[in-house]
N, C-alpha and C positions, 0 to 999 in steps of 0.2 A: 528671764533669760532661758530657763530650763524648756520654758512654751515656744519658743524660739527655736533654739534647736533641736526639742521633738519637729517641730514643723519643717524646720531645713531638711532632716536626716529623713523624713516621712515622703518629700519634695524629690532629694536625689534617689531616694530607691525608685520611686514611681518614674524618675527620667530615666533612668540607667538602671533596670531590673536584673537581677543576676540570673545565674552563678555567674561571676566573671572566676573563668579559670583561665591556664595559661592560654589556650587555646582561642579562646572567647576573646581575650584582651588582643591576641593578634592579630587576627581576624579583624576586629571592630579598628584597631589604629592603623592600618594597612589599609582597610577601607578606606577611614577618613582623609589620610596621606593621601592616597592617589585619589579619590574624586573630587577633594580641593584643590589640588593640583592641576586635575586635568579643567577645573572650573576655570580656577585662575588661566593658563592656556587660552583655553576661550574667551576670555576677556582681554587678554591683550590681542589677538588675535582682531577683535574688534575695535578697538584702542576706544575704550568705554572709560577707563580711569579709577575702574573699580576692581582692580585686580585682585589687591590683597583682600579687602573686604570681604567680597563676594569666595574666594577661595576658604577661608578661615569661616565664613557662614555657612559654607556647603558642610563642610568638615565638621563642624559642630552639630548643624542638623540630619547628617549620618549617622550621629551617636544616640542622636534622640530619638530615632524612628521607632527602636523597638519598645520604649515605653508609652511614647505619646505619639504612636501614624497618627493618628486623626489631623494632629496638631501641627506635626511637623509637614504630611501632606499638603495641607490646606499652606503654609508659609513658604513651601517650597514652590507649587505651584504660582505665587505673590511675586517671588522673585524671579521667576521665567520669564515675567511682561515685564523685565528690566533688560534681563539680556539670555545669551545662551549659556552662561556656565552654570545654572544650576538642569537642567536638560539632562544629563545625564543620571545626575540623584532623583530627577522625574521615577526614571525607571524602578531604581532602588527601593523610594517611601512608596510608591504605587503597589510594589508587590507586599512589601509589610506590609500597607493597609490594609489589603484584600486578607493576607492570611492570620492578622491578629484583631483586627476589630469585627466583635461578634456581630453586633445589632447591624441592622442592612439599612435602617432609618440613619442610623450615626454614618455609617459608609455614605452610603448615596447621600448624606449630606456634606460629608466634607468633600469628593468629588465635584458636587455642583458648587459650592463655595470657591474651591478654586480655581475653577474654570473662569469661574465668572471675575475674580481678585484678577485673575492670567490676561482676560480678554481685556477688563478695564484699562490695567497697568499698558497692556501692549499698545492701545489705541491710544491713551494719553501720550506715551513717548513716542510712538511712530505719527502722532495729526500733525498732516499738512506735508508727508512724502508717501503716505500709502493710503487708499483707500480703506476706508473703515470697515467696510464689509469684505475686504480680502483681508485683514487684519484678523477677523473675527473668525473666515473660513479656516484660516490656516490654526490659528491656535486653537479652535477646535479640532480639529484634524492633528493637529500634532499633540495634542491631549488625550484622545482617545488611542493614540499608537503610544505612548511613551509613559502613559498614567495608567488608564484605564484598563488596558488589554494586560500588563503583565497583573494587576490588581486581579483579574478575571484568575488567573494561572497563579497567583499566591491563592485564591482563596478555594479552587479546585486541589490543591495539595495540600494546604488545611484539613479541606472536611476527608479526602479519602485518608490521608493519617489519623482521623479521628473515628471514621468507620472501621479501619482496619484494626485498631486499638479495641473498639467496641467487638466486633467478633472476636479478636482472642480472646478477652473478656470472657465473652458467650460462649465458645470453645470450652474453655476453662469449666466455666460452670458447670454447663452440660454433660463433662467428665467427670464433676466430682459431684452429680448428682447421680449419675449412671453407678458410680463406684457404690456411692449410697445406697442406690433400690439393692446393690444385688450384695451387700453386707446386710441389709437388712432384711430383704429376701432372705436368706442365713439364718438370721436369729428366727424369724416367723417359724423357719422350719424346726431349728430347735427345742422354738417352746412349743409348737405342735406334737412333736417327739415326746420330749416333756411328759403334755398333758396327755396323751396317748398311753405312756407307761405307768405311768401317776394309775391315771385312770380303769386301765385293762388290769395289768400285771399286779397293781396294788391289789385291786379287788380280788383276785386269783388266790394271792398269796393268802389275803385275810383268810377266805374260805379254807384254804389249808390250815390257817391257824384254828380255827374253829373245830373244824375237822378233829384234826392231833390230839388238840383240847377235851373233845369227848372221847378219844377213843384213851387216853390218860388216866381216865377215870371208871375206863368197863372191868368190870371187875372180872366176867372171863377171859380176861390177857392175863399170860404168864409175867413175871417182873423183867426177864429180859427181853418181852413183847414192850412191856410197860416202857424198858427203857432204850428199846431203840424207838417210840415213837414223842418219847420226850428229846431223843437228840435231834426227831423230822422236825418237830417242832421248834425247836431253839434254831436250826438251820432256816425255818421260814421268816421266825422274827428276825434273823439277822439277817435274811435276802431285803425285807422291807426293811430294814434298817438302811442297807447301803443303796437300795432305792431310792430311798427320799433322799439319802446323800445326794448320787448323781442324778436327781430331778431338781435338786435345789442346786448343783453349780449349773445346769441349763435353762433353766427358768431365770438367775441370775444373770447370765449372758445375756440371755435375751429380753429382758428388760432393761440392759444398760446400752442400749441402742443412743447411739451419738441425734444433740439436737441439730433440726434443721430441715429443709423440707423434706416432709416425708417420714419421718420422726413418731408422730402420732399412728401410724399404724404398724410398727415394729410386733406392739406383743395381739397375743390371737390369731393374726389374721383377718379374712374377710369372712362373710359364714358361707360362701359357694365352698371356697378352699376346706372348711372345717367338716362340710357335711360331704364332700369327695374323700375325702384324708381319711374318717373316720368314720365312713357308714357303711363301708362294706366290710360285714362281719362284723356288725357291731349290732346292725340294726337301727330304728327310730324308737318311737311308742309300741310297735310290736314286738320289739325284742323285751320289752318290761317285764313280759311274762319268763324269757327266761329265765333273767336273774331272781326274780322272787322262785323258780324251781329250785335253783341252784343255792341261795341261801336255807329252805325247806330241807333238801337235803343233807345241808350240814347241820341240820338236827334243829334249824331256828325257828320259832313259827313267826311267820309273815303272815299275813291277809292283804290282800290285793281287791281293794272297792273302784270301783267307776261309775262316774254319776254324770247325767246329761249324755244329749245326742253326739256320736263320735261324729267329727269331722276333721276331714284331713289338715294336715300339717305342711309348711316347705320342710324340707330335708332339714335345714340348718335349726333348725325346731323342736323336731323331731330328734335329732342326734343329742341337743341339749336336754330333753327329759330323757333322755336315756343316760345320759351321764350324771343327771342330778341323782335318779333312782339308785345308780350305781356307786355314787360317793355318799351318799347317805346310809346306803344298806353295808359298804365298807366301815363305815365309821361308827355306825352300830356294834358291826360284831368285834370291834378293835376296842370301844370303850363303854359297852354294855354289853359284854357276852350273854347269851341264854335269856335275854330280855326282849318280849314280843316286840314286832315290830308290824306299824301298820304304813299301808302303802296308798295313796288315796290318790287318782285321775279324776278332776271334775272339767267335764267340758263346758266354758261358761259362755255366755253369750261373743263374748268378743276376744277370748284368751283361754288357752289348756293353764289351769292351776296342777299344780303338780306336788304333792304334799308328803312326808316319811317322819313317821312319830314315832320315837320310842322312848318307854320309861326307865327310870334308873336302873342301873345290874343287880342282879338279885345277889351280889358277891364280887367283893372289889374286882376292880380291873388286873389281870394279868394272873392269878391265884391257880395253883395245879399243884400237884404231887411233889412236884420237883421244886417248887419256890416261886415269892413274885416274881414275874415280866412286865415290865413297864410297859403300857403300848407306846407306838414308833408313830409319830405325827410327824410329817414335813414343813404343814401350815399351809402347802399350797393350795389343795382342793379346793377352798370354798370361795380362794382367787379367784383360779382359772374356772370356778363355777359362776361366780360372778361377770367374767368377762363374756365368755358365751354365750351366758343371758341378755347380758347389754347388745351385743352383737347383732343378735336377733329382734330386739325391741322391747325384750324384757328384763323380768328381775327378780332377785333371788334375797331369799329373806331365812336366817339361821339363827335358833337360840334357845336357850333351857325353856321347857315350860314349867308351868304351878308345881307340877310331881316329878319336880327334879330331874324331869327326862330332857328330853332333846329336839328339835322340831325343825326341820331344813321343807324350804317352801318355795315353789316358782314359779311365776307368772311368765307364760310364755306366748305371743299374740300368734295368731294362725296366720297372717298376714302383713309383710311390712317388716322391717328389721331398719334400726337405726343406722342411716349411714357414717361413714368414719371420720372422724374430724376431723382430717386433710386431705378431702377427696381431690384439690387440683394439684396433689403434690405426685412426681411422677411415683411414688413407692405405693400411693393409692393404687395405682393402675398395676403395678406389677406382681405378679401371678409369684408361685412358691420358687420357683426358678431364678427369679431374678428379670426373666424376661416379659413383652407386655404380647396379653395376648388375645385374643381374640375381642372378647367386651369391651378391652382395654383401649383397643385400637381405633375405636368407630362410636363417635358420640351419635345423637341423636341425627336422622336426615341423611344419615353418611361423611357425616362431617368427624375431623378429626377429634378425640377426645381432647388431646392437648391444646385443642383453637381455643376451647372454652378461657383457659387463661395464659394462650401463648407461650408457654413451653414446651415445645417439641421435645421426644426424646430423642436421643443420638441415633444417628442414623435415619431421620426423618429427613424429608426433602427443605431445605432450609425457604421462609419465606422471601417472597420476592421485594426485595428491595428499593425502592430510586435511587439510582447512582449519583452523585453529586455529577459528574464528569457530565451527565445532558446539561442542565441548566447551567455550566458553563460553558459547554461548546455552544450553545444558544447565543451566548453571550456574547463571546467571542466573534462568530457568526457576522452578530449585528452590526458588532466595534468594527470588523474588517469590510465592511460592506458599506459602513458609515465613512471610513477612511477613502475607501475605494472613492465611492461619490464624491467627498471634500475634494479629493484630488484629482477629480476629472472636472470638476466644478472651478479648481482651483487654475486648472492649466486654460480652461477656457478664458476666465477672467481675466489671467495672465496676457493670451493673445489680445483680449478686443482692450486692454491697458497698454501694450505693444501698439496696436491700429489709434490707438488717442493720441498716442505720442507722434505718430508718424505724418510728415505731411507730402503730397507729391510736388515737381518741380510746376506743375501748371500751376497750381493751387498758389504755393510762392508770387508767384508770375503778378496773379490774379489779385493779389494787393495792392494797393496804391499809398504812395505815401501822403500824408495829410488828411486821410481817410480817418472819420471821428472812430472813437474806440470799439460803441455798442455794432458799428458795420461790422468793423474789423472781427471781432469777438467772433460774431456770428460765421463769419467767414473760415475761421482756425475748428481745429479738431478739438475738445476738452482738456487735451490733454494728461498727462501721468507726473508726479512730482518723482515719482520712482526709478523711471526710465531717463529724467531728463535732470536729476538732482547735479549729477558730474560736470552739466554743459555749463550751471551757473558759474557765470567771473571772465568764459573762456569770450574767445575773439576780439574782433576792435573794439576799444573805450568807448562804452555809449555814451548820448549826452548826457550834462551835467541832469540830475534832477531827472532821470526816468525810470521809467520801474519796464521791464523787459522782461519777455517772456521767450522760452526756448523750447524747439522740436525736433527731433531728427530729421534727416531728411531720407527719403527711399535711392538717392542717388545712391548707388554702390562703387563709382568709380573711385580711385585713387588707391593704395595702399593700405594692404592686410588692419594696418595699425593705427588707422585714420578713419575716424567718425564725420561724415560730411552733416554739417546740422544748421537751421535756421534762428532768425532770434528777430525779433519785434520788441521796438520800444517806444513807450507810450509816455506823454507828457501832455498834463492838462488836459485830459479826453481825448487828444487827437495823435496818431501815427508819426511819433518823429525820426523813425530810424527802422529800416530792415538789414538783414544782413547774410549772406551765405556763402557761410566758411568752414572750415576742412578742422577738427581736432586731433591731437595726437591719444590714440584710448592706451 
């Protein structure tokens, strides 16, 4: 029982799909009411006998249209070649089909199904008062205006509500990707800043610490010499103190960049933007000589070796072993003060190796006159040393050596830098700004960068479309043109069915009574059972036992309301009665 009534309740959702709200419910019985109704009408209109039936089957298969068109299509058009009260619901399931049934094999087959149920039906209950092939004209003809065409105009406001739904969609999208490049444009910038101050300002300050450091310890300072350069000194470790603070809340922002397209290149940057951002005034491989001056200077021995033939670097390369040289020679004088350091450039066949060694401090970290100083680490450096390296197609390798020193290492390629793991997402393409810009704009041939995977950004020229509305106005087109012809086809038929029926008064004449039947035949027009159905029964009693045949006649005399018409009756092969008499129409 329980299989039973999942299959019943499975049965009626699929007849009768919801939401029925109040709206839906009125709508659909308001329907039903009135085009059973007007069914019923129709059939007694015709005094068919099937009034009630056909009115209460209209009305019921109104209700089914919108779960099963196919079905209910195909039964409606069934019961059209009964009579005309279902004609008007033609209309109704015609357009439901077109705009709910997806597949065009299922459409165009329930159309031709019931054309065909339509034509059958009409020809079996119209043989023997209409011709068969006016039969077949006309219910095509009237299938194609009453089925077909409004089918064509449901399924055209289908698909454009289904397009129009897809571009919001797109719309949509496209806004909240655009939102996306240029929040995340944002953070790039940030952790650019970031590592810009990380990397400049740290370095600065160590050097001051170093500086203070030694001059803490000269023993020609006076003690209030002595102690105003231990306060310079507690003032630098506290400026890199709160440094690496505000480097670590924008490094953190800028890493917590939202997923989704475009996501993967939130932190770094691209290395065009990294080596713009930060090489002016910073220098490449040629500024390495400064900072090993400027370390010398605050008292520390560096040696500076280069091995192999120099060759040039890209920018983004270049700007990355300057930064290496420079967090390494920081990070030295922060946690091995007064301990040499070597600085090593080997140019190697295929990569700048970049290498900065130093051995343990000859004297704990932080130690002066004044008391320990813990050194001040953020942790970021050897991140965003890492990420830089990657950027450009290298890599970066840090760690104690044998004698307890320290060793920071990098492979940098002269050529080639790794592209970004989300190069078709639009935040790939977008420059520090948020906006897309020049490389961004123009793939390979002049083509757009975005064609490669179909994402335009906002503000691109949208791609061109095919509009649903052709391939139904085509449609349409054909139905009206097809109708057009049925109906000139149809009116033609009509007359030379008119000229069969019609016989003139010579012709009359020109019978003989007793004349065998195959003369006679020959002598009459074919005929129309359509034209001549109303004359059967009329005028004088023919003889017992004959079969008579009736035709108008072309006399026009007599009265508005009076059909002048002829009649032949046959008995036994031979001619035993004519007649020509007057009808009341």
């Amino acid at each position: 029982m329980d299989v039973i009534a999942r299959a019943w309740s499975k049965a009626v959702r699929t007849a009768l799909p919801g939401p029925w709200r109040f709206g839906t419910v009125l709508r659909e019985g308001v329907g039903a009411l009135l085009l059973g109704g007007v069914a019923a009408l129709i059939e007694v209109a015709s005094r068919s006998g099937f009034e009630l039936v056909m009115g209460v089957a209209v009305a019921v298969l109104f209700l089914l249209r919108r779960g099963l068109p196919a079905t209910v299509l195909v039964l409606t058009a069934a019961a059209s070649g009964f009579g005309g009260g279902p004609l008007p619901l033609t209309v109704c399931v015609g357009w439901s089909a077109g705009a709910r049934v997806r597949r065009v094999g299922v459409l165009v087959g329930s159309f031709v199904v019931g054309w065909v149920l339509m034509t059958v039906l009409g020809v079996v209950k119209d043989a023997g008062e209409l011709p068969a092939k006016l039969v077949i004209g006309f219910s095509l003809g009237g299938y194609l205006l009453f089925a077909v065409l409004p089918a064509l105009w449901g399924r055209y406001r289908a698909q454009r509500r289904e397009l129009m739904d897809a571009l919001r969609e797109r719309n949509e999208q496209l806004l909240r990707e655009h939102a996306m490049v240029a929040h995340q444009a944002r953070l790039r910038e940030r952790h650019r800043i970031a590592q810009d101050m990380h990397d400049s300002l740290g370095h600065q300050l160590a050097l001051i610490s170093v500086h203070t450091g030694a001059l803490e310890v000269d023993r020609t300072l006076t003690d209030r010499q002595r102690e105003a350069v231990g306060v310079l000194r507690m003032a630098a470790v506290t400026a890199m103190r709160e440094l690496r603070e505000v480097v670590g809340v924008l490094h953190d922002e800028s890493t917590a960049a939202p997923s989704g397209p475009g996501a993967g290149a939130a932190v770094g940057g691209s290395p065009a933007a990294e080596a713009g951002a930060g090489g002016a005034g910073t220098g490449g491989v040629e500024g390495i000589e400064g900072l090993v001056s400027s370390s010398r200077a605050a008292g520390t021995v560096v040696a500076l070796a280069r091995e192999g033939e120099r060759r040039p670097l890209t920018a983004a390369a270049g700007h990355a072993a300057y930064r290496v040289v420079q967090e390494a020679l920081t990070n030295a004088h922060k946690h091995a003060p007064g301990a040499p350091i070597t600085v090593a450039l080997r140019y190697e066949p295929d990569a700048l190796v970049v290498e900065v060694v130093n051995p343990a401090a000859p004297e704990p970290v932080g130690v002066h006159s004044g008391g320990a100083v813990p050194a001040v680490s953020g942790g970021q450096g050897l991140t965003g040393l890492r990420e830089r390296a990657r950027l450009v197609g290298g890599m970066v390798h840090a760690g104690p050596t044998a004698e307890a020193g320290f060793r920071l290492a990098a492979v940098l390629p002269y050529e080639g830098a790794e592209k970004p793991a989300d190069t078709g997402s639009p935040a790939a393409g977008a420059g520090a700004d948020g906006a897309w810009g020049a490389d961004s704009a123009a793939g390979a041939e002049g083509a757009p960068a975005w064609a490669l995977d179909g994402v335009p950004p906002v503000g691109a020229a949208p791609a061109k479309r095919r509009s649903p509305a052709l391939g139904c106005a085509v449609g349409a087109a054909a139905v009206l043109l097809a109708v057009l012809g049925l109906l000139v086809w149809g009116v033609i038929g009509f007359i030379r069915s008119a000229e069969d029926s019609t016989m003139s008064q010579a012709a009359y004449e020109a019978v003989r009574l007793g004349a065998p039947e195959e003369e006679v035949t020959r002598q009459l027009p074919p005929g129309s059972d359509f034209f001549t159905q109303n004359l059967r029964g009329t005028g004088p009693t023919p003889p017992v036992g004959s079969v008579c045949r009736y035709f108008l006649a072309e006399d026009s005399s007599g009265g508005w309301n009076e059909q002048p018409a002829y009649r032949f009756c046959f008995k036994d092969g031979v001619l035993v009665d004519k007649q020509h008499y007057r009808v009341n129409s």
